[in-house]
KETI-531859 format. One line per 10 residues: their letters; for each residue x, y, z of N, C-alpha, C. Coordinates in Angstrom, 1 decimal. Example, Ala and Ser with C-alpha at 12.3 -4.5 7.8 and 13.67 -1.06 7.14 Angstrom:
BEGIN
AS> 13.2/-5.7/7.8/12.3/-4.5/7.8/13.2/-3.3/7.8 ~ 12.8/-2.2/7.1/13.7/-1.1/7.1/12.9/0.0/7.9 .
This chain:
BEGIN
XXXXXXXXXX> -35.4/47.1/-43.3/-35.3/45.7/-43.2/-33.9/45.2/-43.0 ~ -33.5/44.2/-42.0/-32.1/43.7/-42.2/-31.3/42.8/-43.1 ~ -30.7/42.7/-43.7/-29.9/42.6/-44.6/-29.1/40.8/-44.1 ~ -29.4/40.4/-44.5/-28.9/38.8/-43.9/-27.7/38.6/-44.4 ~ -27.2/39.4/-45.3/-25.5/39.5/-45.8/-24.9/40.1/-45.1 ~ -25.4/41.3/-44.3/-24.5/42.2/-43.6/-24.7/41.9/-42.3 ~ -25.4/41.7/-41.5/-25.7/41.2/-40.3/-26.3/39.6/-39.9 ~ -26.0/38.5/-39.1/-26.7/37.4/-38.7/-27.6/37.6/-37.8 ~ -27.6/38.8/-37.5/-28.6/38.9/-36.2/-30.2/38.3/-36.5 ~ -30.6/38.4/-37.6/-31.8/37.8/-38.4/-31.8/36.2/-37.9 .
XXXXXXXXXX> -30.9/36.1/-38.7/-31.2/34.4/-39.0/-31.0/34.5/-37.2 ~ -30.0/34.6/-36.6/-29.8/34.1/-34.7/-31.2/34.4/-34.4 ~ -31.9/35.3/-34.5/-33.3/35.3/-33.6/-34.3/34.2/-34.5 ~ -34.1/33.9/-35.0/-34.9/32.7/-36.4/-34.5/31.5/-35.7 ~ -33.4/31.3/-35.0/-32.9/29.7/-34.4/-33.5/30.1/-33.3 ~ -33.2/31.2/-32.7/-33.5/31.7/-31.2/-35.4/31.5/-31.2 ~ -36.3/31.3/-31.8/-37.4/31.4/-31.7/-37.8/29.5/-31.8 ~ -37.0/29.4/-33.3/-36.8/27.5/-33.6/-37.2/27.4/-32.2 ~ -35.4/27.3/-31.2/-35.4/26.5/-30.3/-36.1/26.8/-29.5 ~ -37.2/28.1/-28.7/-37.7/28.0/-28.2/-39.3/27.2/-28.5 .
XXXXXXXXXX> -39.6/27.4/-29.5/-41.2/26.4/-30.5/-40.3/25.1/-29.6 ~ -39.5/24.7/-29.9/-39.2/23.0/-29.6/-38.9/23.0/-27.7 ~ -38.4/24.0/-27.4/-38.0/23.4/-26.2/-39.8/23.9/-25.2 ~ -40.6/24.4/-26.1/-42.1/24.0/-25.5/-43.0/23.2/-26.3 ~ -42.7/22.6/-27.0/-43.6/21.7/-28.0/-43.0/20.7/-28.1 ~ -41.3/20.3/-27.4/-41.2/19.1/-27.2/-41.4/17.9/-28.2 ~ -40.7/18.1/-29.2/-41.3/16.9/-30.0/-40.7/15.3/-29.7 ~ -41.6/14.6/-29.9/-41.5/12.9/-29.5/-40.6/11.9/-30.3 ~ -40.8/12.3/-31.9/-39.4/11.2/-32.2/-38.6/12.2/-33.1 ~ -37.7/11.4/-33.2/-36.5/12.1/-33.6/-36.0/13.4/-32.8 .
XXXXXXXXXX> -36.2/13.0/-31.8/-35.9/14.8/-30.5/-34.5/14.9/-31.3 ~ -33.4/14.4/-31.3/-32.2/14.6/-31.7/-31.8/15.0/-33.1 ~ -32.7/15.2/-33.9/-32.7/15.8/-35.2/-33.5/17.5/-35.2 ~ -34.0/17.2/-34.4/-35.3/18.4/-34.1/-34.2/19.8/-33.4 ~ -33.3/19.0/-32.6/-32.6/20.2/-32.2/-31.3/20.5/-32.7 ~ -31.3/19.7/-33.6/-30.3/20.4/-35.0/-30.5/21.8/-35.5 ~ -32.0/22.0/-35.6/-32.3/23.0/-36.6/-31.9/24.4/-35.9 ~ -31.8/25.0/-34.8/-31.2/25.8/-35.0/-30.3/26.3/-34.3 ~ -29.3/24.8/-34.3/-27.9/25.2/-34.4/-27.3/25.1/-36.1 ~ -28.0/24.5/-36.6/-27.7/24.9/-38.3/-28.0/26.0/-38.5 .
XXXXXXXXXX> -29.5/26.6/-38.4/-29.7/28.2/-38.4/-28.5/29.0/-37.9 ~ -28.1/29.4/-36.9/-27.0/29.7/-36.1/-26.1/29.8/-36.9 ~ -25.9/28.3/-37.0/-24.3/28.5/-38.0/-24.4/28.8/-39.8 ~ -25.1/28.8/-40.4/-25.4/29.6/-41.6/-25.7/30.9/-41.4 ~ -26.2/31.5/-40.3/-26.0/32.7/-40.1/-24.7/33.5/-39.9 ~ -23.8/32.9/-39.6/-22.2/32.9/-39.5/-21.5/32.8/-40.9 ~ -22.0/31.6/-41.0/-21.4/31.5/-42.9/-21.9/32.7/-43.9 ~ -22.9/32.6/-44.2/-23.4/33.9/-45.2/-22.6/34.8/-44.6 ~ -23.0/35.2/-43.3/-22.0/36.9/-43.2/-20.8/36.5/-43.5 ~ -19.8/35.5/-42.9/-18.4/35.3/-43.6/-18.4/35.4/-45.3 .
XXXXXXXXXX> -19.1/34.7/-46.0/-18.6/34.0/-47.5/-19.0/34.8/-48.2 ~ -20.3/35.3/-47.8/-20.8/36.4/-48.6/-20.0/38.2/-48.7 ~ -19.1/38.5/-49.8/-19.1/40.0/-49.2/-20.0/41.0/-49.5 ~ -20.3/41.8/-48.6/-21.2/43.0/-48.9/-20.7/44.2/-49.7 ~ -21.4/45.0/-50.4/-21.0/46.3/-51.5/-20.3/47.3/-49.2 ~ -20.6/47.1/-48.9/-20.1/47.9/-47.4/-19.0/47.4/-47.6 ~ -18.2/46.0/-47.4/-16.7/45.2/-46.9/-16.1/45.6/-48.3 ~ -16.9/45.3/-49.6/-16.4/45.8/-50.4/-15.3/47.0/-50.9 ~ -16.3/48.0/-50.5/-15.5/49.5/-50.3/-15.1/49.7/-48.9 ~ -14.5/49.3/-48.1/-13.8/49.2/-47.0/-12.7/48.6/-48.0 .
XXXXXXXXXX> -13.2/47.6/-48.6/-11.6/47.2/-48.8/-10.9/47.9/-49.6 ~ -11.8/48.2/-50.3/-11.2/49.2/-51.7/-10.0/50.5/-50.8 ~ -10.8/51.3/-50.3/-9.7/52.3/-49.1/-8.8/51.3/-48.5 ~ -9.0/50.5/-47.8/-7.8/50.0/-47.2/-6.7/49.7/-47.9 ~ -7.0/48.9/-49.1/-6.1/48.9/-50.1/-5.6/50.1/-50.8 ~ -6.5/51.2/-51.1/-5.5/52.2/-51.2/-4.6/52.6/-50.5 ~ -4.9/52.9/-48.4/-4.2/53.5/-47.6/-2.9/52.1/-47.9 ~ -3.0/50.5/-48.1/-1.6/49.9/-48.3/-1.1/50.1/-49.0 ~ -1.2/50.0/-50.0/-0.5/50.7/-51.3/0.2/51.4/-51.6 ~ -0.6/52.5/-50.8/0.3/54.0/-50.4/1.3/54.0/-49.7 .
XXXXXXXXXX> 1.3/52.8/-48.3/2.2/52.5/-47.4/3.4/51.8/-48.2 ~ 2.8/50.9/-48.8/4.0/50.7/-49.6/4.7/50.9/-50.5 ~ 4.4/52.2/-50.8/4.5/52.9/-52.0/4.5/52.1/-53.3 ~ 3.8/51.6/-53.7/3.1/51.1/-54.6/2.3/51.8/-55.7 ~ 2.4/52.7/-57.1/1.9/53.8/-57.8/0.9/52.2/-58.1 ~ 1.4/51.3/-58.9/0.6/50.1/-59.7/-0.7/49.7/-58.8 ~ -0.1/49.2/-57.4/-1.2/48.6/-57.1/-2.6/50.1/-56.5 ~ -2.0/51.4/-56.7/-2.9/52.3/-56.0/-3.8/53.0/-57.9 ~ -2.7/52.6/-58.7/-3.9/52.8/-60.2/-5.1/51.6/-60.5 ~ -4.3/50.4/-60.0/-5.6/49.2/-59.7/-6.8/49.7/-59.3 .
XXXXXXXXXX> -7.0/50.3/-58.2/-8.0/50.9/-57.5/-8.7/52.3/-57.9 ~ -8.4/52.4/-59.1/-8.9/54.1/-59.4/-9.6/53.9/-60.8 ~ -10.7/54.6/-60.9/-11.3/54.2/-62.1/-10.9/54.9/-63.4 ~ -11.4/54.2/-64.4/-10.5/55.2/-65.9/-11.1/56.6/-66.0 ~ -12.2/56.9/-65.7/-12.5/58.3/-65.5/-12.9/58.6/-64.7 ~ -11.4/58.9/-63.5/-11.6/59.6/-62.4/-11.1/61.2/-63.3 ~ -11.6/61.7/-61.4/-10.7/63.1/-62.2/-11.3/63.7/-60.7 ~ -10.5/64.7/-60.0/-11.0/65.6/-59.1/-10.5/66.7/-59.1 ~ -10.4/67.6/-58.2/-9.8/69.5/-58.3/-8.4/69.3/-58.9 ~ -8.0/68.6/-58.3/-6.2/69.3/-59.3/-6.3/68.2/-60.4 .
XXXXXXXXXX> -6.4/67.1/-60.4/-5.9/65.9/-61.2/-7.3/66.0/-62.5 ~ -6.9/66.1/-63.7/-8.1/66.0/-64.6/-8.4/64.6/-65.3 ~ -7.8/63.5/-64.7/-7.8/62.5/-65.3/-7.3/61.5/-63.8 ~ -7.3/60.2/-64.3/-6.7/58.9/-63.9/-4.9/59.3/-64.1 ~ -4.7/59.5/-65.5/-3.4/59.7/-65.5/-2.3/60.9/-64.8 ~ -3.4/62.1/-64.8/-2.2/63.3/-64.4/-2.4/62.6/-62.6 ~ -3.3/61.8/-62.2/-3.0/61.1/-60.4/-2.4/60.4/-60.7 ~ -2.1/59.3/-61.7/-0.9/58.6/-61.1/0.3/58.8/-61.6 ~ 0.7/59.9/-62.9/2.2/60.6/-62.7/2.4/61.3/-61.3 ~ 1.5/61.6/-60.6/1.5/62.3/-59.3/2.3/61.5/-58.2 .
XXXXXXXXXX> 1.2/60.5/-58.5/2.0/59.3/-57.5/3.2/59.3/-57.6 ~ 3.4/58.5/-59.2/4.6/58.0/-59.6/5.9/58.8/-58.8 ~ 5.7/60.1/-59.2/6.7/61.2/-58.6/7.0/61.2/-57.3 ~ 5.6/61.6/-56.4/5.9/61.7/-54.6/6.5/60.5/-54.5 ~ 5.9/59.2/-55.0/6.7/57.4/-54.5/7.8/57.3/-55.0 ~ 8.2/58.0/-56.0/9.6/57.4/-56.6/11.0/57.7/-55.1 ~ 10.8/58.2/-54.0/12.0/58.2/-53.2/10.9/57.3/-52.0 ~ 11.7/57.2/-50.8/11.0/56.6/-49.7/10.1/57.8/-48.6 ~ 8.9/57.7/-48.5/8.4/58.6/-48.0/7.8/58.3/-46.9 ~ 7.1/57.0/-47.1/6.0/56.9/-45.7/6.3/55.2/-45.3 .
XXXXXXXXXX> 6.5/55.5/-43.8/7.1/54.4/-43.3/5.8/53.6/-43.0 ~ 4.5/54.4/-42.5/3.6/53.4/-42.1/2.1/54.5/-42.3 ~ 1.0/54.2/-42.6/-0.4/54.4/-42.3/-0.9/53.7/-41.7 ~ -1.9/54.5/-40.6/-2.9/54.2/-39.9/-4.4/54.6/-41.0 ~ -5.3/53.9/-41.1/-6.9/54.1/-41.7/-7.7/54.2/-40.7 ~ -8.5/55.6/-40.5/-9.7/55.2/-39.8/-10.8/55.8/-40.5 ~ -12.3/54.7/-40.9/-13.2/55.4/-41.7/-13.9/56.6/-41.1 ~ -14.4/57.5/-41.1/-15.1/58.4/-40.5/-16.8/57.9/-40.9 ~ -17.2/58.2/-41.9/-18.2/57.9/-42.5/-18.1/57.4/-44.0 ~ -19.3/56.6/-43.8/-19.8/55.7/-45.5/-21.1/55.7/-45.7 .
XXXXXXXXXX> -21.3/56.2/-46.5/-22.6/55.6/-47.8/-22.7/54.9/-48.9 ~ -22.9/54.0/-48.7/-23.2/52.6/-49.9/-24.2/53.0/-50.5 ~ -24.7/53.1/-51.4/-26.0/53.3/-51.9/-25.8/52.8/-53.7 ~ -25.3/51.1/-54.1/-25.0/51.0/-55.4/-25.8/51.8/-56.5 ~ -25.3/52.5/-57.2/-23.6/51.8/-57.9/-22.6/52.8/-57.6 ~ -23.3/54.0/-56.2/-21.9/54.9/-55.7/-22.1/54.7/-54.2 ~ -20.8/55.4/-54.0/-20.5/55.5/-52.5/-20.0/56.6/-52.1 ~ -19.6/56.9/-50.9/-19.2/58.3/-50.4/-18.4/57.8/-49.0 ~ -17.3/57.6/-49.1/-16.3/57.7/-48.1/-15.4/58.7/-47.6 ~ -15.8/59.0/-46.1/-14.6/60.3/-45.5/-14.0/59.6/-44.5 .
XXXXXXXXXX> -12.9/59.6/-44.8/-11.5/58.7/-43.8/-10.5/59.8/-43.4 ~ -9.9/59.3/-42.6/-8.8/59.8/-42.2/-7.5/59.1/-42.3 ~ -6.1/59.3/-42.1/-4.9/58.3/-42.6/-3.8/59.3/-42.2 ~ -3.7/58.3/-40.8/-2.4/58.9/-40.1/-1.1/58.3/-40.8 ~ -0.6/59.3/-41.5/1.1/59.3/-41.8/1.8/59.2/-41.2 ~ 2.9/58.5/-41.0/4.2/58.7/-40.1/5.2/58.4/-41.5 ~ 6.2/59.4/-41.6/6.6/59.7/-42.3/8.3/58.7/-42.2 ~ 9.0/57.9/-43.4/10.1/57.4/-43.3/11.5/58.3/-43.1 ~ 11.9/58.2/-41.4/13.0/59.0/-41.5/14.4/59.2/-42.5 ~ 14.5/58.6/-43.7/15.3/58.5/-44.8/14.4/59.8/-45.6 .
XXXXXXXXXX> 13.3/59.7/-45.7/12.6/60.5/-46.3/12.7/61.9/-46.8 ~ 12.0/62.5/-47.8/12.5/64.6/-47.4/11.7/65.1/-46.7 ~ 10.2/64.5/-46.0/9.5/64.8/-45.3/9.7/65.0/-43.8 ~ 10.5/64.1/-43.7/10.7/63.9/-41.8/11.1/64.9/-42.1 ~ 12.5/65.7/-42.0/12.6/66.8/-41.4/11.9/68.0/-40.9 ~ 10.9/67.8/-42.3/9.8/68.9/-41.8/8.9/68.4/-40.7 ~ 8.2/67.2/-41.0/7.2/66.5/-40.1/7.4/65.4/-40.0 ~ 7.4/64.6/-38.5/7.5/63.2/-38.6/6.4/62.2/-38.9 ~ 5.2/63.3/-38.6/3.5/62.4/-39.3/2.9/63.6/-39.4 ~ 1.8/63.1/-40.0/0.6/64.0/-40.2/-0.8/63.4/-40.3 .
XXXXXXXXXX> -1.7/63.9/-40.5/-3.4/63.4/-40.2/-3.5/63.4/-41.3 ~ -4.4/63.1/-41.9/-4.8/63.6/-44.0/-6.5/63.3/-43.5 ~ -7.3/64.3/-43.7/-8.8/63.8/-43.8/-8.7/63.9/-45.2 ~ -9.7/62.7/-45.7/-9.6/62.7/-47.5/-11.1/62.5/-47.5 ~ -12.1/62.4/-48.6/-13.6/62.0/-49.1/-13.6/61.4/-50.4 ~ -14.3/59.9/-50.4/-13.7/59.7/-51.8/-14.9/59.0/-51.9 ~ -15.1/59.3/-53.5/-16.3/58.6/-54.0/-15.8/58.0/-54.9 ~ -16.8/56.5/-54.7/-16.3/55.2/-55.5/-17.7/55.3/-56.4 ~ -17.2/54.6/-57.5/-18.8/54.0/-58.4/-18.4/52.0/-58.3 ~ -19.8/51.6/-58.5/-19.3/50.2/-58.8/-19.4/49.8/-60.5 .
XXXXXXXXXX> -18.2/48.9/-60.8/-17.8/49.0/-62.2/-18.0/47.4/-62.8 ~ -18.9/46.9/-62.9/-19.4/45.2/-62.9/-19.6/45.2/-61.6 ~ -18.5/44.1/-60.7/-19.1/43.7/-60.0/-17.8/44.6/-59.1 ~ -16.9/45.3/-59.1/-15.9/46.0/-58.5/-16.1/47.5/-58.1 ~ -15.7/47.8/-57.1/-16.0/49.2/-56.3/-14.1/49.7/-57.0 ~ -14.9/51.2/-58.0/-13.2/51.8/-58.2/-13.7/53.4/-57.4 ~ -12.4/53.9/-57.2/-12.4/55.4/-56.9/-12.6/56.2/-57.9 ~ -13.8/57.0/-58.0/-13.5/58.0/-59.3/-13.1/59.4/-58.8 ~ -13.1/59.8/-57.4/-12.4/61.0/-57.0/-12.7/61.2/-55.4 ~ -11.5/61.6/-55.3/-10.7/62.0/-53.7/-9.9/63.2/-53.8 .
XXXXXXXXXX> -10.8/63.6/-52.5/-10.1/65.2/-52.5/-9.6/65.3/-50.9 ~ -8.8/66.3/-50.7/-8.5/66.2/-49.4/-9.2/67.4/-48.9 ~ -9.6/66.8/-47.7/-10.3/67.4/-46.7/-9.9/68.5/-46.0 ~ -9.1/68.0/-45.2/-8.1/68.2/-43.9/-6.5/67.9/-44.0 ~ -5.5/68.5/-43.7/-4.5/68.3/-42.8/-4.1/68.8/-41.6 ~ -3.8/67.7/-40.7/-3.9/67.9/-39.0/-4.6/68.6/-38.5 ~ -5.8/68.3/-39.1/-7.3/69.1/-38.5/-7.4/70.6/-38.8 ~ -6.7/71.1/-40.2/-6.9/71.9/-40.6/-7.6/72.5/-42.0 ~ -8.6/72.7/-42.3/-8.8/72.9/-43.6/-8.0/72.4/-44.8 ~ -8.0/72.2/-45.9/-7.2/71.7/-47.1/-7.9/71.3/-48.0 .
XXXXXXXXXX> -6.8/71.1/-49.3/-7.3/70.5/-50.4/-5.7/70.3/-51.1 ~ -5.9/69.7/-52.1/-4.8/69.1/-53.0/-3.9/70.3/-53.1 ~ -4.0/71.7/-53.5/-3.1/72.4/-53.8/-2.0/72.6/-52.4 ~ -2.6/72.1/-51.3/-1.7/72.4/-49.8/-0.7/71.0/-49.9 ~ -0.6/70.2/-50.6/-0.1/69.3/-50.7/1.4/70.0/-51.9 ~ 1.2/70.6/-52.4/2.2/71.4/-53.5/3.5/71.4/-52.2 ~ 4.5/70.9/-52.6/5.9/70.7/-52.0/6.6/69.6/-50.7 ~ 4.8/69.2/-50.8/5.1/67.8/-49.8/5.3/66.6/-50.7 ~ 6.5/65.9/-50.2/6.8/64.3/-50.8/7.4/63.8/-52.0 ~ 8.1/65.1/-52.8/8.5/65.0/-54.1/8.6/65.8/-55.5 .
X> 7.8/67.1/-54.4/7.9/68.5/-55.1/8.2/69.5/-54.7 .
């Protein structure tokens, strides 16, 4: 069934059918109120998908705000985003990931990320996100020398916490389309 929060296509065929009932049934008074109705349909189908967010735009945003965060190297705004009991392969907690951070961010490392999702599954109160996040690395940085960017495939599963989508674990996938996981990261960005 379609989802009238995440798509308007619903309601548009709902005006789309209105205006056709009227433009063959023709009604006699008030013609000019009668063809209101579904350009109001129309446009509340626009509004809900705008005003309303979906658990989908949700965790979209949640990653995106991680990949900025990261861009800006930001440790604070990227433990916002992580739940109190996360934990994945290397990190056994929320905290030993964001001394992690703290460390790789404490010099200048990454001048910019690119985000692209791969795949998502929403299914409240978890999710399942595999992205990718092209690095280009800050030539001040200790990384440029080695690399000026790289690919990161990552998979991160969120839970929802009230009414908020947090990360409770991300593991890495890939780098530059190679096999990986967190320990291939050991000497990139601050160690």
């Amino acid at each position: 069934m379609t989802n009238i929060y995440e798509q308007p296509w619903l309601l548009l065929a709902v005006s789309a059918v209105v205006l056709l009932a009227l433009a063959i049934f023709r009604p006699q008074k008030h013609k000019f109120l009668f063809w209101l109705f579904p350009v109001i349909i129309a446009a509340s189908a626009f509004a809900i998908d705008y005003l309303v967010p979906t658990d989908v735009e949700k965790v979209q945003g949640v990653i995106a705000g991680l990949v900025k965060a990261a861009e800006k190297e930001d440790p604070e705004a990227i433990g916002r985003l992580i739940s109190n009991d996360y934990r994945d392969s290397s990190h056994r907690s929320k905290r030993a990931l964001m001394e992690n951070c703290r460390d790789r961010l404490s010099e200048p490392i990454i001048e910019k990320n690119v985000l692209t999702i791969v795949s998502m599954e929403v299914e409240p109160p978890n999710a399942t996100v595999v992205f990718t996040v092209r690095v280009v690395f800050d030539p001040q940085g200790p990384v440029f020398e080695f690399s000026k960017m790289m690919i990161f495939k990552l998979q991160a599963q969120l839970g929802k916490e009230g009414d908020n989508w947090l990360i409770k674990r991300i593991e890495v996938v890939a780098i530059n389309l190679q096999p990986a996981d967190w320990q291939h990261l050991q000497g990139v960005g601050g160690e």
